[in-house]
C-alpha positions as CSV (number, residue, x, y, z in Angstrom):
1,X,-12.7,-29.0,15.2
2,X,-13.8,-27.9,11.8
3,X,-13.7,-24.7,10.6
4,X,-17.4,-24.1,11.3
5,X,-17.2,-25.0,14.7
6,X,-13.9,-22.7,15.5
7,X,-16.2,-19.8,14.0
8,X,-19.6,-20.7,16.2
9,X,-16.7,-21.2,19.2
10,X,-15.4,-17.6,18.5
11,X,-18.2,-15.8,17.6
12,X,-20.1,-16.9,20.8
13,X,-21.1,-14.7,23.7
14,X,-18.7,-16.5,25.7
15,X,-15.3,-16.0,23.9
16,X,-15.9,-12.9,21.3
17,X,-13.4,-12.7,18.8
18,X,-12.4,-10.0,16.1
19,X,-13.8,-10.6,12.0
20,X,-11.2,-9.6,9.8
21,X,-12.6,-8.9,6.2
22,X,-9.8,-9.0,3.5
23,X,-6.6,-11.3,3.4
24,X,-4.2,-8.7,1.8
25,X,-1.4,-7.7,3.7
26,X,-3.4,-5.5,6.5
27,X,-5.5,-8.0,7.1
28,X,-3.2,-10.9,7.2
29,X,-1.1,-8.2,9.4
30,X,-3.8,-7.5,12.0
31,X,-5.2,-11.3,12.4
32,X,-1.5,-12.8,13.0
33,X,-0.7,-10.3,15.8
34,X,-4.1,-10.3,17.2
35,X,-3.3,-14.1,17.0
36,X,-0.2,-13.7,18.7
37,X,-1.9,-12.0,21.6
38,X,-4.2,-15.0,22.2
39,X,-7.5,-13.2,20.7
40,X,-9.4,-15.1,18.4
41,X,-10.0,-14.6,14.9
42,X,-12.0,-15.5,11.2
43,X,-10.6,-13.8,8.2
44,X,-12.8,-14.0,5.5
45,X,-11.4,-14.0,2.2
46,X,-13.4,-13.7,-0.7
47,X,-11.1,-15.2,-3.5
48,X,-9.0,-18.5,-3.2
49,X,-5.2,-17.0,-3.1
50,X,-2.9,-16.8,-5.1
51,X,-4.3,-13.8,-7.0
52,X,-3.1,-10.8,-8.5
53,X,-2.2,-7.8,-6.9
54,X,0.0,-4.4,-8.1
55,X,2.4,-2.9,-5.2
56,X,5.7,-5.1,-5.7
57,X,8.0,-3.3,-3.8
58,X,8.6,-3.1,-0.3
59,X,10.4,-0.5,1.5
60,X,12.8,-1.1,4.6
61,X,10.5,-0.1,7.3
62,X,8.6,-2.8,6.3
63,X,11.2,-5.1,8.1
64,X,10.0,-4.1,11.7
65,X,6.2,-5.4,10.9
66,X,7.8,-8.3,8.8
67,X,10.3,-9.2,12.5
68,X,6.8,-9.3,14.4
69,X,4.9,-11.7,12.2
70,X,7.9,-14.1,12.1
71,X,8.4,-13.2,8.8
72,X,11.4,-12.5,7.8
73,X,13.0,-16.1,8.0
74,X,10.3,-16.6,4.9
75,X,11.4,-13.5,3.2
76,X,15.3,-14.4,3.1
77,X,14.5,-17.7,1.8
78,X,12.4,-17.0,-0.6
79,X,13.5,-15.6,-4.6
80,X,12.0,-12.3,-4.1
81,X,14.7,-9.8,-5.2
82,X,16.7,-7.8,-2.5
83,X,16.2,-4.4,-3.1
84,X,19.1,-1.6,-1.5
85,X,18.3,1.3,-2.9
86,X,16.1,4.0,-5.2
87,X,17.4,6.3,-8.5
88,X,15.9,9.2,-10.0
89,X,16.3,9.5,-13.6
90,X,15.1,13.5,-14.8
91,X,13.5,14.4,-18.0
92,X,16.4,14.6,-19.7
93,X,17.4,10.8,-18.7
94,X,20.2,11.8,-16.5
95,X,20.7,9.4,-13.6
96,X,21.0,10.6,-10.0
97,X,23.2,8.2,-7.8
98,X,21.4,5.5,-6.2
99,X,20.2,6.6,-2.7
100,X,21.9,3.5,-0.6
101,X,19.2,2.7,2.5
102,X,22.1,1.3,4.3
103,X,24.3,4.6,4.1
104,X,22.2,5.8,6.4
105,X,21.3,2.8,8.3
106,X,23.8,0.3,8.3
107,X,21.3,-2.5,9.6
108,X,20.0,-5.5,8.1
109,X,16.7,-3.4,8.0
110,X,18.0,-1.5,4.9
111,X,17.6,-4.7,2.7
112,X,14.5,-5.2,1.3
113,X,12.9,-6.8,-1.6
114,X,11.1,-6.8,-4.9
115,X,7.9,-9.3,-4.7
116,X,5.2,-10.7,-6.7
117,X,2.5,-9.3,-5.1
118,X,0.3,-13.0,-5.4
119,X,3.3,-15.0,-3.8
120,X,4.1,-12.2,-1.2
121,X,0.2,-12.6,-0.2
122,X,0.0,-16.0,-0.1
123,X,3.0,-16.0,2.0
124,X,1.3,-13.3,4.4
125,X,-1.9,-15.4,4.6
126,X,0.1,-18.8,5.1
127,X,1.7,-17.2,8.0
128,X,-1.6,-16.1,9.1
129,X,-2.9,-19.9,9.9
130,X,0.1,-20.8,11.3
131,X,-0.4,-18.5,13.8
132,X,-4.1,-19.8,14.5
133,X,-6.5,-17.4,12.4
134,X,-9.4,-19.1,11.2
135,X,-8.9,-18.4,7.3
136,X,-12.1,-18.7,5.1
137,X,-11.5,-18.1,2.1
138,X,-13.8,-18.0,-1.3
139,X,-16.1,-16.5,1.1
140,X,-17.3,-13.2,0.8
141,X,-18.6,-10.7,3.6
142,X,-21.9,-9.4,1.6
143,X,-22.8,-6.5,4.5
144,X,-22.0,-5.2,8.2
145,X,-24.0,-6.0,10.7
146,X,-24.9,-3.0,13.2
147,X,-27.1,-2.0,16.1
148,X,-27.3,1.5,16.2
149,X,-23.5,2.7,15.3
150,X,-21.8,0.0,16.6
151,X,-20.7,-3.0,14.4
152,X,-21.6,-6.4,15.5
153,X,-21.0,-8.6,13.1
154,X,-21.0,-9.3,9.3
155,X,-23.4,-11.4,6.6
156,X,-21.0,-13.7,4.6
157,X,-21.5,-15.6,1.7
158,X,-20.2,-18.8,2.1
159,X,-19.1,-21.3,-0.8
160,X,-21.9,-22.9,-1.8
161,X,-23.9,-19.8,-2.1
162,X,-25.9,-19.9,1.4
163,X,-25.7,-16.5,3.8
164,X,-25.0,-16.8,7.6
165,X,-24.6,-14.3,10.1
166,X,-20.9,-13.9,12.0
167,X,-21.4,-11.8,15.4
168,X,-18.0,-10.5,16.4
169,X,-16.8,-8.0,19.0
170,X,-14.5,-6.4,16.5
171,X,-15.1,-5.8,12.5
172,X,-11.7,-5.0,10.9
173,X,-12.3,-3.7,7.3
174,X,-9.3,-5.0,5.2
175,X,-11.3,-5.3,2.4
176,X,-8.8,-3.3,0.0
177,X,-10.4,-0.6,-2.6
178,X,-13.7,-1.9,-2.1
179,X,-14.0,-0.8,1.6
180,X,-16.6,-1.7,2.6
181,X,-17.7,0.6,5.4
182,X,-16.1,3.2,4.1
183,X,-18.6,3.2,1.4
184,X,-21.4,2.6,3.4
185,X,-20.7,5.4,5.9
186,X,-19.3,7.4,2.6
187,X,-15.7,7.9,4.6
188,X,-13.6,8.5,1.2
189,X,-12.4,11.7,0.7
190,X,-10.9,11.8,-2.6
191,X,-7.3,14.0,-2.8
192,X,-7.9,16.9,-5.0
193,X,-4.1,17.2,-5.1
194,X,-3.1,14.0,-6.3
195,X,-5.5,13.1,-8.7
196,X,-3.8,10.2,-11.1
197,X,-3.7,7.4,-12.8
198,X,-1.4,4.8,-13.9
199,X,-1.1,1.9,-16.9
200,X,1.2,-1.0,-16.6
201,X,2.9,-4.1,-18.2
202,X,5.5,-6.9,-17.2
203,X,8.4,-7.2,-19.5
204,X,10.7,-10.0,-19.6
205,X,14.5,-9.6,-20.6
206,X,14.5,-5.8,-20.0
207,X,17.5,-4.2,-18.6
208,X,18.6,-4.8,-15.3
209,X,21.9,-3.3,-13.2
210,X,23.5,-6.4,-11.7
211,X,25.1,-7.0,-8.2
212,X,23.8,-4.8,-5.9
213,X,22.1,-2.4,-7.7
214,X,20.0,-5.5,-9.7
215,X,17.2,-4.9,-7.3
216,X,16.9,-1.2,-7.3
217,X,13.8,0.7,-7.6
218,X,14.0,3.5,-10.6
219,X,11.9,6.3,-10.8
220,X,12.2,7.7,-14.7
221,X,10.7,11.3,-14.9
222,X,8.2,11.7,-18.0
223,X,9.5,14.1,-20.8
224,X,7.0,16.1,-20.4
225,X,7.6,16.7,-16.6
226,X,4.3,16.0,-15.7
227,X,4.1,12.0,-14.8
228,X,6.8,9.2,-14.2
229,X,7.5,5.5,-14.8
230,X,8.1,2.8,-12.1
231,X,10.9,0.1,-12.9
232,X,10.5,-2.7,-10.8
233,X,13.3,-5.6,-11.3
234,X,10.9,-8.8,-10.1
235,X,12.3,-12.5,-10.1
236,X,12.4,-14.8,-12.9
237,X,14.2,-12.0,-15.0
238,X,10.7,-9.8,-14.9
239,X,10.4,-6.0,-14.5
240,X,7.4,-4.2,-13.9
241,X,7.2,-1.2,-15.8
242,X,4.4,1.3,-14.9
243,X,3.3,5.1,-15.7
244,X,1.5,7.5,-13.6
245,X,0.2,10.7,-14.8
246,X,-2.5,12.9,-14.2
247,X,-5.8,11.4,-14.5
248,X,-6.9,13.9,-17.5
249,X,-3.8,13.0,-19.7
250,X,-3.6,9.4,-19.0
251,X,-7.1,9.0,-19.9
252,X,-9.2,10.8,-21.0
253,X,-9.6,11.3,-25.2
254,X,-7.7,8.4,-25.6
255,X,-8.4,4.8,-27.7
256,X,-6.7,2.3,-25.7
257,X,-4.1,1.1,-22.8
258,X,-2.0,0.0,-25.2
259,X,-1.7,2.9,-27.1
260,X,-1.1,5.6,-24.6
261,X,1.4,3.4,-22.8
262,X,3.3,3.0,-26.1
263,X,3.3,6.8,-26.7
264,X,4.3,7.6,-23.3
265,X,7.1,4.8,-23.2
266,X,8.2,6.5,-26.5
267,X,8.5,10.2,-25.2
268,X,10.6,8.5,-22.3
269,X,14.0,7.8,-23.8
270,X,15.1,6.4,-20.8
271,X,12.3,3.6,-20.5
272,X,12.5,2.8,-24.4
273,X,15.8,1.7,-24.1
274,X,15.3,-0.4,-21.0
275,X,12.9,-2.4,-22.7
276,X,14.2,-2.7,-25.9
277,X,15.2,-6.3,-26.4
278,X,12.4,-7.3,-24.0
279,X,9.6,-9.0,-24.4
280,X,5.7,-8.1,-23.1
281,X,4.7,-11.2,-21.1
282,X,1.2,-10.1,-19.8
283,X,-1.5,-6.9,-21.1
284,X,-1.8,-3.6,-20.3
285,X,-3.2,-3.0,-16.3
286,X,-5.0,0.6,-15.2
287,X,-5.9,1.9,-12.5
288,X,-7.6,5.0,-12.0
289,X,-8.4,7.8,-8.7
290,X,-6.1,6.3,-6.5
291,X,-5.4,9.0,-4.1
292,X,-8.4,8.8,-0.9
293,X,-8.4,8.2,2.5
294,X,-11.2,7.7,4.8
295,X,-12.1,10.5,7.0
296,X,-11.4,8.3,10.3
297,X,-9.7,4.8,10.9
298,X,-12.3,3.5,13.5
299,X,-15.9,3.7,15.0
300,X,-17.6,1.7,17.7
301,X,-16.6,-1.7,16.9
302,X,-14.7,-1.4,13.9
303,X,-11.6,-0.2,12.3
304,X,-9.9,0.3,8.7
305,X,-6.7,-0.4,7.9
306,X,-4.6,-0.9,4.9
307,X,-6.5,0.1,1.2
308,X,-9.8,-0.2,2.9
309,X,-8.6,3.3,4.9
310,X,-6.7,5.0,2.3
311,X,-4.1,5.0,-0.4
312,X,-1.5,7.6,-1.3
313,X,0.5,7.3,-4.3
314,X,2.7,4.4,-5.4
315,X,5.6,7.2,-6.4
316,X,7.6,6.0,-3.0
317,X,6.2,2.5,-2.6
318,X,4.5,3.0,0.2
319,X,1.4,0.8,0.0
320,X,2.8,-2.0,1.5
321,X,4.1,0.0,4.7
322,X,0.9,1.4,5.6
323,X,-1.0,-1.6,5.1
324,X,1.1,-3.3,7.9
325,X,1.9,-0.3,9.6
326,X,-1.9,0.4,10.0
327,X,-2.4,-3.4,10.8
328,X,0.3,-3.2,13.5
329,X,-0.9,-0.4,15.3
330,X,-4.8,-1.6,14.9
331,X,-4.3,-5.0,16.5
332,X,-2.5,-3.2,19.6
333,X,-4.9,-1.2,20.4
334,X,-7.7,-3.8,19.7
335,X,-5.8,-5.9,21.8
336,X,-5.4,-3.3,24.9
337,X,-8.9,-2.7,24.2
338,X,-9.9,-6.2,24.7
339,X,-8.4,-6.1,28.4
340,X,-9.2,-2.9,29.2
341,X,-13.2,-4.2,27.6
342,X,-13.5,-1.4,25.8
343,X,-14.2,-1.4,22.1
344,X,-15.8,2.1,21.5
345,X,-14.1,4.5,18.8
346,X,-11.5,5.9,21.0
347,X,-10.0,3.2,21.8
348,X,-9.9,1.4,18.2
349,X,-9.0,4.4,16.7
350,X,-6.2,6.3,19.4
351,X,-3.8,5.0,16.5
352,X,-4.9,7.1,14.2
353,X,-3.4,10.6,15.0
354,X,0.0,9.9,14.3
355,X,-0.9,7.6,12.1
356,X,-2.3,10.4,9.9
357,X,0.5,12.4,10.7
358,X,3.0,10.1,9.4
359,X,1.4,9.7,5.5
360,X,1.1,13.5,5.8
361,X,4.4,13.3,5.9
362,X,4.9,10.3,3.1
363,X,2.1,12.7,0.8
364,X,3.9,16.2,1.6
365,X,7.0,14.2,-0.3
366,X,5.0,12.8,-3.1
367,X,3.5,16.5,-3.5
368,X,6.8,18.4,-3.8
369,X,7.9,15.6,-6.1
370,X,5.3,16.1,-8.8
371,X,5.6,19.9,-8.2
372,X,9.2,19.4,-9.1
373,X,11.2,18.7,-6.4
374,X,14.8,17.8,-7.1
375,X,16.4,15.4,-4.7
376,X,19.5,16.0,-6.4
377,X,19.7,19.4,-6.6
378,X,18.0,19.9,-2.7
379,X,20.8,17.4,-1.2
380,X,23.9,19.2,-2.6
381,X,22.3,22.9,-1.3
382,X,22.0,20.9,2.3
383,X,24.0,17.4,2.0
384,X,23.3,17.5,5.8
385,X,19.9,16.6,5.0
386,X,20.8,13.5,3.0
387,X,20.0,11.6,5.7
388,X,16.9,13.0,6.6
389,X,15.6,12.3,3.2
390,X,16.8,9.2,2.7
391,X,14.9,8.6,6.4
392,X,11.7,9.6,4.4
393,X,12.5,7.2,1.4
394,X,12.8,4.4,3.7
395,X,9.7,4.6,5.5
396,X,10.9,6.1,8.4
397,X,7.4,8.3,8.7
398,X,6.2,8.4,12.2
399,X,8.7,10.5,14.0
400,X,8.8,14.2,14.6
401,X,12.9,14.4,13.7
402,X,12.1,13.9,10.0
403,X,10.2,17.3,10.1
404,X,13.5,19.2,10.6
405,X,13.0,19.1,6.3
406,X,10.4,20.9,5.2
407,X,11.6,24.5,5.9
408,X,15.2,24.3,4.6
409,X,13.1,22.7,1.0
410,X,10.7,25.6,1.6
411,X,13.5,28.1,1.5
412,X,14.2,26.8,-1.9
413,X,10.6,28.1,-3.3
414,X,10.4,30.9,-5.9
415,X,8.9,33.5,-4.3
416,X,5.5,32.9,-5.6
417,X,5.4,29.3,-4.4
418,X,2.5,28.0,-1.9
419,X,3.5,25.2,0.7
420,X,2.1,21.9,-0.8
421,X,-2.0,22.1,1.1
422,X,-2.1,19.9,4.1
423,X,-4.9,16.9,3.8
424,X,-6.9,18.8,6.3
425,X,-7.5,21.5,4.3
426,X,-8.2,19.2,1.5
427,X,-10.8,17.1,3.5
428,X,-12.7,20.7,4.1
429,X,-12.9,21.6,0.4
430,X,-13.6,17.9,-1.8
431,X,-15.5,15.4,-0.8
432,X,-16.3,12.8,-3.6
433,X,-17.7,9.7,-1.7
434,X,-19.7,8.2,-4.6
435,X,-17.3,6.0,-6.1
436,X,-14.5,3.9,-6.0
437,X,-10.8,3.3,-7.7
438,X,-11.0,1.1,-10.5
439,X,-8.8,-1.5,-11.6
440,X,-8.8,-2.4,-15.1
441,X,-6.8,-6.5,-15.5
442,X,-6.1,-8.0,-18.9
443,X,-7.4,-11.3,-19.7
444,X,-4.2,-12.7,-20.8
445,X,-3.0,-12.4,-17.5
446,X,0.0,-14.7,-17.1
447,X,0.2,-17.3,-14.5
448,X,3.2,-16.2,-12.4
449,X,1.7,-12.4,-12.4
């Protein structure tokens, strides 16, 4: 049966089926499991994969999505790096010791890895046909198709430039920064809180730990106090190197990418040296307002997952997570919904309570962090919190015995220190709906990358 035909079969009255729009790793996420549970599915793509994307490192509670999608025989044969732990280097370039994920787990789970984001992807969407999903891809989903409130469908561009119509029971917006119904039902909320922006590069021969530490993910405070670097140890003896700082500094008044990243890698002591005897092997990358979510996860007939709902900060690496977290927990209750025939908003979206809860908790730790929270400093005042912590570092978001944190770090506040605003009360104050983050990609953007 051709392609075509599986789409006409699945989209008829007769046997509806779920649209996916997006092939990053929410999409491919929700369409394998969805797959699994004998629902069909089209994921339309619109570019042909392998393509770029930024977010190379996983954390370990990606490994209990990555079991479920049969993943994780692909993962320990590939080259990705295996990542074991964070560091923290301060201001002043001292090094805190490397938080060890299996100290506190000692599971397989506390491996992960370092990944190219385009072979990771490819890997995901592979995975995805091999489970049955009708990929399309090079075909772009132009609009959403509704009756009233409910979603019905989608337009799609197809290759050779002609539209057609796809009716589906279930729209899944995977669709990644673009979100596409969140912009057409303007459900961004932009975080007033967290309002940065980053500017990368990909260095080959910079300095790497070896052994066990070769993989780990260091966090290098600016001098300044008020930004950071990621250092990302990637295969093929490349490290992603990347800066986040508020949006004003990063940006604004400033000539180029290259020169801001230059002067910021030069009040970094700690970064300068790392990449001394390397080499630049691609441009400068930007991103800028990456800090939103959408003000729900579902309607009648359709849900968001991954990018297409929200993003947080990439100061923990938690991207990835919450784009198969979010395409986990979707696809189960799509898929109880589909026996139960009930597709109406709370049933798609009865995931996304403690879903919210859990990247409160993820963007309470990011907060404290760029308020000047010392992991160092917090964990000898109450080393029987180490764990805890480290429970947040790993991903661990989405269970009430992390919360036993907060007040003993709250004790630690000068006296004239506010608790870090919740997203609620940030939802009821700014509401900037009329744009979206944009990523700024070199030209002489290498091949591998």
């Amino acid at each position: 049966m051709s392609p075509s035909d599986q789409i006409k079969q699945q989209s008829s009255p007769d046997i509806p089926g779920v649209v996916v729009i997006g092939g990053g790793p929410a999409g491919s996420t929700v369409s394998t499991l969805l797959a699994q549970q004998g629902i069909p599915v089209v994921l339309f793509e619109r570019e042909k994969f392998p393509r770029f994307h930024i977010g190379e490192s996983l954390i370990p509670e990606t490994y209990w999505v990555l079991k479920r999608l049969n993943m994780l025989p692909k993962m320990k044969d590939s080259q990705f790096i295996k990542k074991h732990s964070v560091q923290f280097v301060n201001s002043r370039g001292k090094e805190s010791a490397p938080f060890y994920f299996s100290d506190n787990k000692p599971h397989e789970c506390s491996q992960t890895w370092q990944v190219v984001r385009s072979e990771f992807d490819e890997m995901m969407l592979n995975n995805a046909r091999e489970h049955g999903v009708c990929v399309q891809e090079n075909t772009r989903v132009m609009d959403i198709l509704f009756e009233k409130s409910r979603a019905v469908g989608v337009t799609v561009r197809n290759k050779d430039g002609s539209l057609r119509k796809v009716p589906a029971r279930v729209v899944i917006d995977a669709s990644g920064q673009n979100g596409l119904i969140s912009n057409r039902l303007r459900l961004r909320v932009w975080d007033p809180v967290l309002n940065k922006g980053a500017i990368w590069s990909y260095w080959e021969n910079a300095y790497r730990d070896s052994g066990r530490d070769e993989g780990t993910t260091v966090v290098l405070q600016t001098s300044d106090k008020k930004g950071w670097f990621w250092y990302i140890p990637q295969h093929d003896n490349v490290v992603s190197v990347g800066v986040v700082k508020p949006f004003e500094q990063i940006f604004k008044n400033k000539t180029s990418f290259e020169q801001t990243y230059a002067e910021e890698v030069e009040h970094c002591p700690a970064v300068k040296e790392r990449i001394r005897s390397a080499s630049r092997v691609t441009g400068y990358f930007a991103t800028k307002d990456f800090s939103y979510r959408a003000k729900t996860v579902a309607g009648d007939g359709w849900v968001l997952i991954g990018d297409a709902w929200g993003f947080l900060d990439p100061l923990y690496s938690s991207g990835v997570l919450l784009a198969l977290k979010s395409g986990e927990l979707a696809a189960d209750a799509i898929a109880e919904g589909f026996r139960k025939n009930d597709t109406s908003v709370s049933q798609l979206g009865s995931w996304g309570p403690a879903f919210n809860k859990g990247v409160d908790r993820m963007r309470r730790l990011v907060c404290e962090y760029y308020d000047g929270f010392s992991f160092g400093r917090f964990v000898k005042k109450h080393p029987e919190l180490t764990g805890t912590v480290t429970d947040l570092l790993i991903g661990d978001l989405f269970d009430d015995k992390v919360d036993k944190v907060w007040a003993p770090l709250e004790s630690l506040y000068p006296p004239d220190k506010k608790p870090i605003p919740s997203w609620d009360a940030n939802i009821k104050t700014e509401q900037k709906t009329d744009k979206s983050p944009e990523l700024i990609v070199p030209s002489n953007l290498s091949r591998r990358i």
